[in-house]
Every structure is written in structure tokens, then in C-alpha cells.
N, C-alpha and C positions, 0 to 999 in steps of 0.2 A: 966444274962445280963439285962444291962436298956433299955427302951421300945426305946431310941434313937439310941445307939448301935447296936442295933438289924437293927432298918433301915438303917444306915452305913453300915452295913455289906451284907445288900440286894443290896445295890446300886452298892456297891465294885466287887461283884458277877458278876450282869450283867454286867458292862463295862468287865470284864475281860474277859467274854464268847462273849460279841460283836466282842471285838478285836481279840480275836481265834476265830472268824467266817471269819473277814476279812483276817486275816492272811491265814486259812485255801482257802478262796474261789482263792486269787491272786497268792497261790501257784499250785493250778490246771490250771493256764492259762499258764505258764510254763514261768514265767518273773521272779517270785518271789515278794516280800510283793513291794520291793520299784520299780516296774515297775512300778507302779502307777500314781509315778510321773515323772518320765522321758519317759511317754505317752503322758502326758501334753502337749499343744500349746508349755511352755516353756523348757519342756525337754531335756534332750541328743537325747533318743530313738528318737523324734519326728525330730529334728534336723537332725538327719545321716538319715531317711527315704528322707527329704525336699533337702536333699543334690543327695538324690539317683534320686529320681523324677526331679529335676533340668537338671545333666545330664544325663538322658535320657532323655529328653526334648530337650537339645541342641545337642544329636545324631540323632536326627529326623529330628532338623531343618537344621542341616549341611547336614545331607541326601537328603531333598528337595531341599538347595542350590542348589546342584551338578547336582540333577537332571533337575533342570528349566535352566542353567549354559550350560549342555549339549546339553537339546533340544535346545536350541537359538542356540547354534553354529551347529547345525544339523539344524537348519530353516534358520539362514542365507547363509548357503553355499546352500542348495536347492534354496533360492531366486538369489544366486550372478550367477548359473548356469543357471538359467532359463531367466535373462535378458541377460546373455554372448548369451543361444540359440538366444532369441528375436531380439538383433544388428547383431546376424549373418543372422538371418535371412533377415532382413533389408537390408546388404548388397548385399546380395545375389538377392535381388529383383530388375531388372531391371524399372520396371515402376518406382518403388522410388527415385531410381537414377538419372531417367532424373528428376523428380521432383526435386532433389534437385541441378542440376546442372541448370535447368530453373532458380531456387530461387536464387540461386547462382551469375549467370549472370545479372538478374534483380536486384539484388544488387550494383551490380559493375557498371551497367548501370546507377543506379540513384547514387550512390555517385561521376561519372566522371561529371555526368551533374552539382549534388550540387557545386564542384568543380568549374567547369565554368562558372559557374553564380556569385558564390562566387569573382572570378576572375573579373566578370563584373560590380563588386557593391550593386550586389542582398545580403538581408541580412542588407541592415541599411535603413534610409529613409534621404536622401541628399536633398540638393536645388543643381539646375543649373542653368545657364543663356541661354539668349537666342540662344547665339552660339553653346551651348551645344546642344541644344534641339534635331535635327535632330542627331546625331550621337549616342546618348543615348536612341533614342527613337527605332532606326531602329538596335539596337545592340544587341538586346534581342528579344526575340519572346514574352515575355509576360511585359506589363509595365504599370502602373498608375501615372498619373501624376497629380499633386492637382495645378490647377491655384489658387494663393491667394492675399490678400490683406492685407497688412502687420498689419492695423488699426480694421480689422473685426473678433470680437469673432467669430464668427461662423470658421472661418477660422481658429483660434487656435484650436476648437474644434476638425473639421476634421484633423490637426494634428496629436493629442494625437492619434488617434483613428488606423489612417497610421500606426505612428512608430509602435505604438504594433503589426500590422498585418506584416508589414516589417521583424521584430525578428523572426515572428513564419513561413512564405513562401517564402523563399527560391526560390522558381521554379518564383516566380513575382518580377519585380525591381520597388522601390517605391519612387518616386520622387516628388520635386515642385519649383515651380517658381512664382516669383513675379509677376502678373498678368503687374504692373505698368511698369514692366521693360522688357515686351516681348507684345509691342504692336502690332509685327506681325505677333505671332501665335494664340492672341489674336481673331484678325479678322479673321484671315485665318480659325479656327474653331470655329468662330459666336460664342463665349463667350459673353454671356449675364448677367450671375449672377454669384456671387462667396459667396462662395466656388465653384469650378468648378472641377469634379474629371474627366478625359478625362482618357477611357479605350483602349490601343493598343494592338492589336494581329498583329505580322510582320508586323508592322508597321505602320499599317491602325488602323485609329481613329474609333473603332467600337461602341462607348459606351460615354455618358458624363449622370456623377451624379450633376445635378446641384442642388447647396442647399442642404440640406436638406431632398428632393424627395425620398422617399422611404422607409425612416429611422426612421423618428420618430411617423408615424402615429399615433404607439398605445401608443403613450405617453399620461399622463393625463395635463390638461391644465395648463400650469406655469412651466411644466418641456418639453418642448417642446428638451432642447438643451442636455437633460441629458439623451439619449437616448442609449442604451450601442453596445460594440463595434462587437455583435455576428449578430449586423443588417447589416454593412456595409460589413463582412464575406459572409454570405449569398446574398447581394446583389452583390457582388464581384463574387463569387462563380457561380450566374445563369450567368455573363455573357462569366464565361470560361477561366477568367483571372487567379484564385490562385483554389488549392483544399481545401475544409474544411473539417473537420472530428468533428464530435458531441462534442469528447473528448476537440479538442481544442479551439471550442467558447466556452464551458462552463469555461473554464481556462483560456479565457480572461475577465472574469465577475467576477473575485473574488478581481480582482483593480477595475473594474469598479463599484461595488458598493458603495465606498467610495469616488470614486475621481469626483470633479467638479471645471469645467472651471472658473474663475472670472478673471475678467478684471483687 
């Protein structure tokens, strides 16, 4: 043999006895030579494993379904039973009861009264004449009346400021009159300046807001007239004529910050 031949035939050697090494090692793993490759990521073998682990995966999760599935309807029937005790209980409870038959009746008390008030005009801000005056004034237990002058911004002001209080109390009837055209309630309660807000409780003249008095104090100088409408509430309010509640002067302030009087 040539000295080439000779290395051929070394080289030939070992691949043969490599490959009968791997043959031999894949056949003790008990797959045989071509498990090999169907181990692989891309395999059959590794495939039908991915398939097996798969479901069983979704036999676990359909497991927990059922489980979480069951205790909710075992927690809601415990919670639907324990508020069923709670309202029996309730009813069962004499003090609750007159509580809420007191509640009850003071309901119905104040929606007969809203009614009749409603019935008497309570609820818009009207004008009336002078004839009117006494029978409108002595009709209601609770009434504001705006003396005005047809010519005088301040007098539109105090306006605006009524009708919005008109909408929201019910329980006060809110009224005005041409100052020019009732010269003789005029005198009769010493109207001096106008705007003139004159306050009645059954009937008696208890209260007059003249001007501007009260209202605008803490206005800064130049806004004297844009003073908003949770003042004249509150003013209203100390003298027993309407009730206010926090909720709703702040809910009269959300026009009033945008809106102004001009001539």
C-alpha cells in the first residue's frame, strides 16, 4: 500500500467505529439509533410528550375551574342566607320599626306640605300688584318679597339671585313688586332704598334687606355687585325664612361664577 492509502484507510476505520459507538450507546437508551432525532425540539417523540403535558395542563385547569365555580356558589348562598337572617332580623326589631314608620310619616308630612305650597305659587319667583299684596303675603307662612325699581341694576341683580333661590325652597314663596306701583306698602313699611328685600313669617314684616346690606362686604373693590348667591342663602336662612343645606349654596355657585349683571 501507498503511504496515502494507508491514511484512507485510518480515517475510514475510525468514522466506522465512531458510528458503532453511537449506534451502540442509542441503542442502550432503549429508543434506538433514530430517537435521536425525534427527541429533538422538532420531533414526533418531543411532539406526542408536548401534546401529553398540554392536556394535562388543561385537566388541572378545568379542575380549578370547577373548584373556584363551586366555592363562589357555596359563598354566595352563605352570603344570600345571612342577609335573608339580617332583614329578618330587622323586621323583627320593634325599635326599627317605629323608626322607620316615624321616617315614614315625616315624609309624607313634608311631601303634603311641598304640595301646598306648590299649590300656593311656592317654587317660581312672580311679580304682583299692589292688590295682590295682602293676600299673597298673608297666604303662606313663609314669604320674601323684593320691592324694585324697574330702572335700577342693583334691582336686576337681586333678581337673578331670588329666582335661583325660588327653584331650590319650596317651603318660602318668592315674590316682587314694582316699588313705583305700590306707593302704599311703600310707606306703610318706610321703604327707603331699593332694592328692598322685606322678610314675612305669618304675615308680619319681620326682616327688610335693604341694598345690598349684608352681602357683599367681602367683595374686593370694583366687584361690589358680583357678590354670589350662597350670601343672600345664608342671609335668608339666619332670618328663619328658607332652610339651607352646605350641599346646596355650593350648587348655586357653579352659575354664579360665570354669570354677570350688565345694563
Amino acid at each position: 500500500k501507498s503511504v496515502q492509502q494507508t491514511v484512507v484507510d485510518e480515517v475510514n476505520n475510525r468514522m466506522t467505529n465512531a458510528v458503532e459507538d453511537l449506534r451502540t450507546k442509542y441503542q442502550n437508551t432503549g429508543h434506538g439509533f433514530d430517537a435521536s432525532y425525534e427527541n429533538n425540539p422538532t420531533g414526533k417523540a418531543y411532539q406526542r410528550e408536548q401534546i401529553t403535558t398540554n392536556k394535562t395542563y388543561e385537566t388541572e385547569k378545568n379542575k380549578k375551574i370547577e373548584f373556584d365555580e363551586k366555592y363562589e356558589v357555596k359563598f354566595v348562598d352563605e352570603k344570600e342566607d345571612s342577609d335573608e337572617d339580617f332583614l329578618n332580623d330587622m323586621e323583627n326589631d320593634p325599635e326599627l320599626e317605629r323608626i322607620r314608620l316615624q321616617r315614614l310619616n315625616q315624609i309624607k308630612t313634608e311631601n303634603k306640605e311641598k304640595m301646598e305650597n306648590l299649590a300656593k305659587g311656592h317654587g317660581t319667583y312672580r311679580e304682583i300688584t299692589q292688590d295682590e299684596f295682602l293676600p299673597e303675603v298673608t297666604g303662606s307662612s313663609k314669604v320674601v318679597v323684593h320691592f324694585y325699581h324697574s330702572q335700577f341694576k342693583r334691582c336686576k341683580i337681586m333678581d337673578m339671585h331670588l329666582e335661583r333661590l325660588a327653584l331650590l325652597h319650596i317651603e318660602c314663596k318668592f315674590l316682587k313688586i314694582n316699588a313705583e306701583k305700590a306707593p302704599f306698602f311703600v310707606e306703610k313699611l318706610s321703604i327707603k332704598v331699593l332694592p328692598s328685600v322685606n322678610i314675612f313669617i305669618d304675615g308680619i314684616n319681620v326682616a327688610e334687606i335693604k341694598g345690598f346690606e349684608g352681602l357683599n362686604e367681602s367683595q374686593k373693590t370694583g366687584y361690589e355687585d358680583e357678590w354670589p348667591t350662597r350670601n343672600l342663602a345664608k342671609l335668608l336662612a339666619s332670618k328663619k325664612v328658607i332652610n339651607v343645606k352646605k350641599s346646596e349654596i355650593e350648587e348655586n355657585e357653579t352659575i354664579n361664577k360665570s354669570s354677570r349683571i350688565r345694563e
